[in-house]
VMD Tcl script that draws the C-alpha trace (Angstrom):
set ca {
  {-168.70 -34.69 13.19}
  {-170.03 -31.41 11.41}
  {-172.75 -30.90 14.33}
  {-170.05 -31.67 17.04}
  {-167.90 -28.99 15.30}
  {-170.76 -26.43 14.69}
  {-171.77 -26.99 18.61}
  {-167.84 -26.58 19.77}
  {-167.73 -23.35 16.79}
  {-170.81 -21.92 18.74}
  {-169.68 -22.61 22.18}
  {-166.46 -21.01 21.97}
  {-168.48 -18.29 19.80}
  {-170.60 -17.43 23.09}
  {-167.50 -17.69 25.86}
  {-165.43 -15.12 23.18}
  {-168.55 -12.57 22.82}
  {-169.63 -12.71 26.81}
  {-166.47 -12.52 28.02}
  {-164.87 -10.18 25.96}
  {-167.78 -8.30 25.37}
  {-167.76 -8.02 29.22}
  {-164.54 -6.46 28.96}
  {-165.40 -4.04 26.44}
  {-168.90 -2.79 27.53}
  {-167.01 -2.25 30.80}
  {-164.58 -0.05 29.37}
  {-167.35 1.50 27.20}
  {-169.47 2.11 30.49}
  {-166.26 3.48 32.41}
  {-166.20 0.50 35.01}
  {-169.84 -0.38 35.28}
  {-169.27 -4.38 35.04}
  {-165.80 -4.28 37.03}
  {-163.23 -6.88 37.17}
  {-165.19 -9.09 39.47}
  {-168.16 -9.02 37.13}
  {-165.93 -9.96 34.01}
  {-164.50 -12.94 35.83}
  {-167.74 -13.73 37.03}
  {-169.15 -13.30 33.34}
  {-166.62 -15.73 32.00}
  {-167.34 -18.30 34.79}
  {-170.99 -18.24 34.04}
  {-170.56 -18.42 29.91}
  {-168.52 -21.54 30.33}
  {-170.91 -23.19 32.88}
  {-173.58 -22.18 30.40}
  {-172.28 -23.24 27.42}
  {-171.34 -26.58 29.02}
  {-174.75 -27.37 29.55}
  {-175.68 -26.47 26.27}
  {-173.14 -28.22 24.45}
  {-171.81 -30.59 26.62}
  {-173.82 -33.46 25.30}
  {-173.12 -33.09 21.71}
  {-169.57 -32.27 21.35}
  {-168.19 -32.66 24.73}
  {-167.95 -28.34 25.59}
  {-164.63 -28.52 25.22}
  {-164.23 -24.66 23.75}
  {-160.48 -24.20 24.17}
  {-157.90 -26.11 21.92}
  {-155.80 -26.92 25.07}
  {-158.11 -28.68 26.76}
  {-158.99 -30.54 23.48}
  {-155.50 -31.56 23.36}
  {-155.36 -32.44 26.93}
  {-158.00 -35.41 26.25}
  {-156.47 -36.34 23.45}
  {-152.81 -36.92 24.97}
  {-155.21 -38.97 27.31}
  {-156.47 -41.28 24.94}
  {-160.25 -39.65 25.76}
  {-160.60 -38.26 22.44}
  {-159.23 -39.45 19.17}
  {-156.14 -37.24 17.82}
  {-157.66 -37.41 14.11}
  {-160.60 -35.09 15.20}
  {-158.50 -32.52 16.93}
  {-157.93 -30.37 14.09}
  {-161.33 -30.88 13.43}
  {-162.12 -29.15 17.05}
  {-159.59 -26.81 17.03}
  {-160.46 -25.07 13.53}
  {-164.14 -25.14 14.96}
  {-163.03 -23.42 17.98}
  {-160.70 -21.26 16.27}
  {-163.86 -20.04 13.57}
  {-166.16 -19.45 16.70}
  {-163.66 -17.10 18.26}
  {-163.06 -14.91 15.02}
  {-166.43 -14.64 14.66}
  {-167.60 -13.23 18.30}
  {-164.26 -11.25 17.88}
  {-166.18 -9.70 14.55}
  {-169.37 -9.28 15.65}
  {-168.26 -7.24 18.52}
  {-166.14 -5.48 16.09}
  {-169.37 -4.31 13.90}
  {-171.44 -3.74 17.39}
  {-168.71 -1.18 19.24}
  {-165.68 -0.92 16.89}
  {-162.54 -1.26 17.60}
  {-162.30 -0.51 21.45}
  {-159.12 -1.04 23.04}
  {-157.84 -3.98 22.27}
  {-160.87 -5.90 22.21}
  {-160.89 -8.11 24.88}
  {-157.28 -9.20 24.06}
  {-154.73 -10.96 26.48}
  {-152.10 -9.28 27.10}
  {-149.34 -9.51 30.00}
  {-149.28 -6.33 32.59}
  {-146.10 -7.74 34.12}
  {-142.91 -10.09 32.57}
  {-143.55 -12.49 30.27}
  {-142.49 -14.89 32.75}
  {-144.80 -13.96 35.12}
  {-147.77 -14.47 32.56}
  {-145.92 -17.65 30.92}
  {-146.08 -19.29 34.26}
  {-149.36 -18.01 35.29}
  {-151.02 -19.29 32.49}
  {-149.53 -23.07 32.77}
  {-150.29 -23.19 36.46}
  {-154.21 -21.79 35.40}
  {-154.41 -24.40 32.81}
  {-152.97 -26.83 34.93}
  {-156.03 -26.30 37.46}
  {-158.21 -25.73 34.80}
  {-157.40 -29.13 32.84}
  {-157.33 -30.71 36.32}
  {-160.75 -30.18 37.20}
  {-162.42 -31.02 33.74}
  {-160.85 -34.70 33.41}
  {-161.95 -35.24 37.33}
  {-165.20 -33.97 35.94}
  {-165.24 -35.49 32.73}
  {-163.91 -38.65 32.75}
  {-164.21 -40.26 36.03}
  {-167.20 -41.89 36.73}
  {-167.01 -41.31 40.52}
  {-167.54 -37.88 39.92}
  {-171.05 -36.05 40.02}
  {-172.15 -35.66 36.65}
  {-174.00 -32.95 36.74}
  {-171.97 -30.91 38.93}
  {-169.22 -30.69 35.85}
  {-170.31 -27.27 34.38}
  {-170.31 -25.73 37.58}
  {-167.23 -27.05 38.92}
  {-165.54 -25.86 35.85}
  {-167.15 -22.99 35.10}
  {-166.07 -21.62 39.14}
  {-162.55 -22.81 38.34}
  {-162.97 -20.13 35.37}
  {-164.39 -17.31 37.52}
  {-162.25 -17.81 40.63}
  {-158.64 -17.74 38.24}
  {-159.85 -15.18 36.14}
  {-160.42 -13.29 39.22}
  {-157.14 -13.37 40.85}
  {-154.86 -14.04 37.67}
  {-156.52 -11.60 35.47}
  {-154.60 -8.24 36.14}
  {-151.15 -9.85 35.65}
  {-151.61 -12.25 33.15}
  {-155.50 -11.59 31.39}
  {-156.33 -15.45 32.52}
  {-156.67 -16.74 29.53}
  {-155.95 -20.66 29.76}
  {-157.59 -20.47 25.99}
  {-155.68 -20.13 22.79}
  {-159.17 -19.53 20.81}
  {-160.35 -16.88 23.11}
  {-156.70 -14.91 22.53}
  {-156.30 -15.50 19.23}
  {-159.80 -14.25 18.07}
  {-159.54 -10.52 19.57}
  {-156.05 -10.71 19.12}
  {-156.71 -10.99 14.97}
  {-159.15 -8.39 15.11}
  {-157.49 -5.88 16.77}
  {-153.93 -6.69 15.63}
  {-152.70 -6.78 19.09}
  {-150.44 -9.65 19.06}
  {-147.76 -8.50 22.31}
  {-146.10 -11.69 23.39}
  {-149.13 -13.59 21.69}
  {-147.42 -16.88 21.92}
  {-147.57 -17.32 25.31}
  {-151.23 -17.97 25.28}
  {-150.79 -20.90 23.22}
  {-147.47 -22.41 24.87}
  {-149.18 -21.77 28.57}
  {-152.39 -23.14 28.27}
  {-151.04 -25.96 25.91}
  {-147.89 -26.67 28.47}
  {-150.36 -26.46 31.21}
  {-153.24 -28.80 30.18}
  {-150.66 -31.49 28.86}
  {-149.43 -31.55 32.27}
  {-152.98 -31.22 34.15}
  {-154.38 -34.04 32.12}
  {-151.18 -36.31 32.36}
  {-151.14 -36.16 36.27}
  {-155.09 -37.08 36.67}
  {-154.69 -39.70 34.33}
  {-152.16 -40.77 36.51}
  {-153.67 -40.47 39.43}
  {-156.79 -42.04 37.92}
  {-155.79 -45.46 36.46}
  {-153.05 -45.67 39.71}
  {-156.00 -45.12 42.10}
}
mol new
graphics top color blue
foreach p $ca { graphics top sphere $p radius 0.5 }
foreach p [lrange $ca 0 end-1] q [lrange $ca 1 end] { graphics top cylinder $p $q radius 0.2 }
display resetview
Protein backbone atom coordinates (compact mmCIF):
# COMPACT_ATOMS: atom_id res chain seq x y z
CA UNK A 1 0.00 0.00 0.00
CA UNK A 2 2.66 2.77 1.00
CA UNK A 3 4.57 2.22 -2.50
CA UNK A 4 1.18 2.22 -4.41
CA UNK A 5 0.44 5.53 -2.60
CA UNK A 6 3.99 7.06 -2.98
CA UNK A 7 3.76 6.00 -6.93
CA UNK A 8 -0.03 7.59 -7.22
CA UNK A 9 1.60 10.84 -4.75
CA UNK A 10 4.37 11.09 -7.51
CA UNK A 11 2.25 10.62 -10.48
CA UNK A 12 -0.18 13.18 -9.77
CA UNK A 13 3.04 15.22 -8.48
CA UNK A 14 4.41 15.17 -12.24
CA UNK A 15 0.78 15.78 -14.20
CA UNK A 16 0.33 19.02 -11.48
CA UNK A 17 4.06 20.44 -12.16
CA UNK A 18 4.00 19.75 -16.24
CA UNK A 19 0.84 20.88 -16.72
CA UNK A 20 0.59 23.71 -14.69
CA UNK A 21 3.98 24.59 -15.02
CA UNK A 22 3.07 24.65 -18.76
CA UNK A 23 0.64 27.18 -17.99
CA UNK A 24 2.79 29.32 -16.08
CA UNK A 25 6.11 29.32 -18.07
CA UNK A 26 3.71 30.26 -20.88
CA UNK A 27 2.50 33.20 -19.24
CA UNK A 28 6.06 33.89 -17.97
CA UNK A 29 7.36 33.60 -21.70
CA UNK A 30 4.32 35.83 -23.01
CA UNK A 31 2.73 32.90 -25.13
CA UNK A 32 5.73 30.88 -26.09
CA UNK A 33 4.07 27.29 -25.20
CA UNK A 34 0.41 28.40 -26.36
CA UNK A 35 -2.77 26.77 -25.59
CA UNK A 36 -2.21 23.92 -27.95
CA UNK A 37 1.14 23.15 -26.36
CA UNK A 38 -0.41 23.15 -22.72
CA UNK A 39 -3.08 20.70 -23.78
CA UNK A 40 -0.64 18.84 -25.56
CA UNK A 41 1.72 18.99 -22.37
CA UNK A 42 -0.99 17.59 -20.19
CA UNK A 43 -1.81 14.77 -22.70
CA UNK A 44 1.75 13.70 -22.80
CA UNK A 45 2.35 13.88 -18.69
CA UNK A 46 -0.56 11.57 -18.23
CA UNK A 47 0.49 9.11 -21.01
CA UNK A 48 3.88 9.32 -19.35
CA UNK A 49 3.12 8.90 -16.04
CA UNK A 50 0.85 5.97 -16.94
CA UNK A 51 3.61 4.09 -18.11
CA UNK A 52 5.57 4.82 -15.27
CA UNK A 53 3.17 4.08 -12.72
CA UNK A 54 0.68 2.16 -14.20
CA UNK A 55 2.01 -1.14 -12.99
CA UNK A 56 2.39 -0.36 -9.43
CA UNK A 57 -0.55 1.57 -8.39
CA UNK A 58 -2.79 1.46 -11.30
CA UNK A 59 -1.93 5.58 -12.63
CA UNK A 60 -4.94 6.51 -11.52
CA UNK A 61 -3.78 10.36 -10.51
CA UNK A 62 -7.20 11.98 -10.14
CA UNK A 63 -9.57 11.13 -7.14
CA UNK A 64 -12.54 10.87 -9.60
CA UNK A 65 -11.37 8.37 -11.53
CA UNK A 66 -10.29 6.51 -8.31
CA UNK A 67 -13.78 6.68 -7.28
CA UNK A 68 -15.08 5.70 -10.58
CA UNK A 69 -13.37 2.08 -10.12
CA UNK A 70 -14.35 1.84 -6.95
CA UNK A 71 -18.27 2.39 -7.53
CA UNK A 72 -17.27 -0.45 -10.06
CA UNK A 73 -16.20 -2.90 -7.75
CA UNK A 74 -12.45 -2.63 -9.60
CA UNK A 75 -10.87 -1.25 -6.65
CA UNK A 76 -11.65 -1.76 -3.03
CA UNK A 77 -13.49 1.40 -1.32
CA UNK A 78 -11.20 0.95 1.94
CA UNK A 79 -8.08 2.13 -0.08
CA UNK A 80 -9.67 5.15 -1.61
CA UNK A 81 -8.84 7.51 0.97
CA UNK A 82 -5.70 5.97 0.92
CA UNK A 83 -5.37 7.16 -2.98
CA UNK A 84 -6.98 10.19 -2.70
CA UNK A 85 -4.78 11.74 0.26
CA UNK A 86 -1.78 10.40 -1.94
CA UNK A 87 -3.05 12.23 -4.84
CA UNK A 88 -4.11 15.11 -2.94
CA UNK A 89 -0.15 15.39 -1.20
CA UNK A 90 1.34 15.03 -4.82
CA UNK A 91 -0.65 17.98 -6.08
CA UNK A 92 0.28 20.42 -3.10
CA UNK A 93 3.55 19.60 -3.54
CA UNK A 94 4.13 20.36 -7.50
CA UNK A 95 1.76 23.33 -6.60
CA UNK A 96 4.83 24.36 -4.02
CA UNK A 97 7.61 23.67 -5.85
CA UNK A 98 6.48 25.80 -8.65
CA UNK A 99 5.67 28.28 -6.06
CA UNK A 100 9.54 28.46 -4.81
CA UNK A 101 10.74 28.14 -8.72
CA UNK A 102 8.53 31.34 -10.23
CA UNK A 103 6.42 32.69 -7.32
CA UNK A 104 3.24 33.35 -7.26
CA UNK A 105 2.27 33.92 -11.02
CA UNK A 106 -1.22 34.37 -11.78
CA UNK A 107 -3.08 32.04 -10.37
CA UNK A 108 -0.85 29.26 -10.73
CA UNK A 109 -2.18 27.02 -13.03
CA UNK A 110 -5.62 27.19 -11.28
CA UNK A 111 -9.10 26.22 -12.82
CA UNK A 112 -11.17 28.63 -13.05
CA UNK A 113 -14.52 29.15 -15.21
CA UNK A 114 -14.27 32.04 -18.12
CA UNK A 115 -18.01 31.64 -18.70
CA UNK A 116 -21.25 30.54 -16.17
CA UNK A 117 -20.80 28.19 -13.79
CA UNK A 118 -23.13 26.12 -15.63
CA UNK A 119 -21.32 26.14 -18.56
CA UNK A 120 -18.09 24.84 -16.67
CA UNK A 121 -20.34 22.51 -14.26
CA UNK A 122 -21.53 20.73 -17.31
CA UNK A 123 -18.39 20.83 -19.21
CA UNK A 124 -16.54 19.23 -16.71
CA UNK A 125 -19.11 16.12 -16.15
CA UNK A 126 -19.38 15.57 -19.86
CA UNK A 127 -15.09 15.68 -19.90
CA UNK A 128 -15.03 13.29 -17.10
CA UNK A 129 -17.63 11.35 -18.51
CA UNK A 130 -15.29 10.72 -21.70
CA UNK A 131 -12.44 10.70 -19.69
CA UNK A 132 -13.70 7.85 -17.18
CA UNK A 133 -15.13 6.20 -20.32
CA UNK A 134 -12.05 5.55 -22.00
CA UNK A 135 -9.89 4.40 -18.92
CA UNK A 136 -12.35 1.45 -17.77
CA UNK A 137 -12.49 0.36 -21.74
CA UNK A 138 -8.77 0.60 -21.28
CA UNK A 139 -8.38 -0.68 -17.99
CA UNK A 140 -10.55 -3.24 -17.30
CA UNK A 141 -11.59 -5.03 -20.32
CA UNK A 142 -9.50 -7.58 -21.46
CA UNK A 143 -10.47 -7.17 -25.15
CA UNK A 144 -8.79 -4.06 -25.14
CA UNK A 145 -5.05 -3.48 -26.25
CA UNK A 146 -3.06 -3.28 -23.30
CA UNK A 147 -0.57 -1.32 -24.16
CA UNK A 148 -2.38 1.14 -26.09
CA UNK A 149 -4.07 2.40 -22.52
CA UNK A 150 -1.67 5.36 -21.79
CA UNK A 151 -2.02 6.64 -25.09
CA UNK A 152 -5.58 6.32 -25.52
CA UNK A 153 -6.00 8.15 -22.33
CA UNK A 154 -3.47 10.39 -22.34
CA UNK A 155 -5.08 11.81 -26.19
CA UNK A 156 -8.47 11.87 -24.47
CA UNK A 157 -6.53 14.43 -22.04
CA UNK A 158 -4.91 16.52 -24.81
CA UNK A 159 -7.83 16.57 -27.27
CA UNK A 160 -10.52 17.93 -24.17
CA UNK A 161 -8.11 20.07 -22.74
CA UNK A 162 -7.80 21.50 -26.09
CA UNK A 163 -11.25 22.40 -26.92
CA UNK A 164 -12.74 22.67 -23.26
CA UNK A 165 -9.92 24.56 -21.82
CA UNK A 166 -10.86 28.32 -22.48
CA UNK A 167 -14.39 27.94 -21.02
CA UNK A 168 -14.05 25.66 -18.40
CA UNK A 169 -9.83 25.12 -17.65
CA UNK A 170 -10.51 21.14 -18.42
CA UNK A 171 -9.83 19.97 -15.44
CA UNK A 172 -11.72 16.49 -14.99
CA UNK A 173 -9.20 16.34 -11.74
CA UNK A 174 -10.05 17.45 -8.27
CA UNK A 175 -6.15 16.99 -7.21
CA UNK A 176 -4.85 18.99 -10.05
CA UNK A 177 -7.48 22.07 -8.92
CA UNK A 178 -7.18 21.82 -5.57
CA UNK A 179 -3.29 21.93 -5.40
CA UNK A 180 -2.79 25.46 -7.28
CA UNK A 181 -5.95 26.43 -6.04
CA UNK A 182 -4.37 26.18 -2.14
CA UNK A 183 -1.38 27.83 -3.17
CA UNK A 184 -2.58 30.65 -4.72
CA UNK A 185 -5.80 31.10 -2.72
CA UNK A 186 -7.84 31.23 -5.78
CA UNK A 187 -10.78 29.25 -4.87
CA UNK A 188 -13.71 31.02 -7.56
CA UNK A 189 -16.47 28.49 -7.81
CA UNK A 190 -13.83 25.81 -6.60
CA UNK A 191 -16.44 23.24 -6.01
CA UNK A 192 -17.30 22.59 -9.26
CA UNK A 193 -14.12 20.80 -9.96
CA UNK A 194 -14.88 18.28 -7.49
CA UNK A 195 -18.80 17.83 -8.15
CA UNK A 196 -17.97 17.69 -12.18
CA UNK A 197 -15.35 15.37 -12.43
CA UNK A 198 -16.85 13.28 -9.48
CA UNK A 199 -20.60 13.48 -11.15
CA UNK A 200 -18.96 12.74 -14.38
CA UNK A 201 -16.76 9.65 -13.72
CA UNK A 202 -19.60 8.01 -11.52
CA UNK A 203 -21.61 8.17 -14.53
CA UNK A 204 -18.73 7.23 -17.18
CA UNK A 205 -17.78 4.22 -15.16
CA UNK A 206 -21.46 3.10 -14.38
CA UNK A 207 -22.44 3.04 -18.17
CA UNK A 208 -19.19 0.88 -19.32
CA UNK A 209 -19.75 -1.34 -16.63
CA UNK A 210 -22.95 -1.65 -18.03
CA UNK A 211 -22.21 -2.01 -21.22
CA UNK A 212 -19.43 -4.42 -20.25
CA UNK A 213 -21.00 -7.25 -18.17
CA UNK A 214 -24.41 -6.74 -20.68
CA UNK A 215 -22.13 -7.30 -23.71
Amino acid sequence: MLRRCVAEAIGTACLVFAGTGAIIINEISGGAISHVGIALTFGMIVATMIYSTGHISGAHINPAVTLGFAITKNFPWKEVPYYWLAQIIGAVSASSALTLIFGTIGNMGSTVPSGSDIQSLGLEIILTFILMFVIMAMATDIRSVGGAAAVAIGMTVALEAMFAGPISGASMNPARSFGPALLSSEWSSHWLYWVGPITGATIGATVYQWLKEED
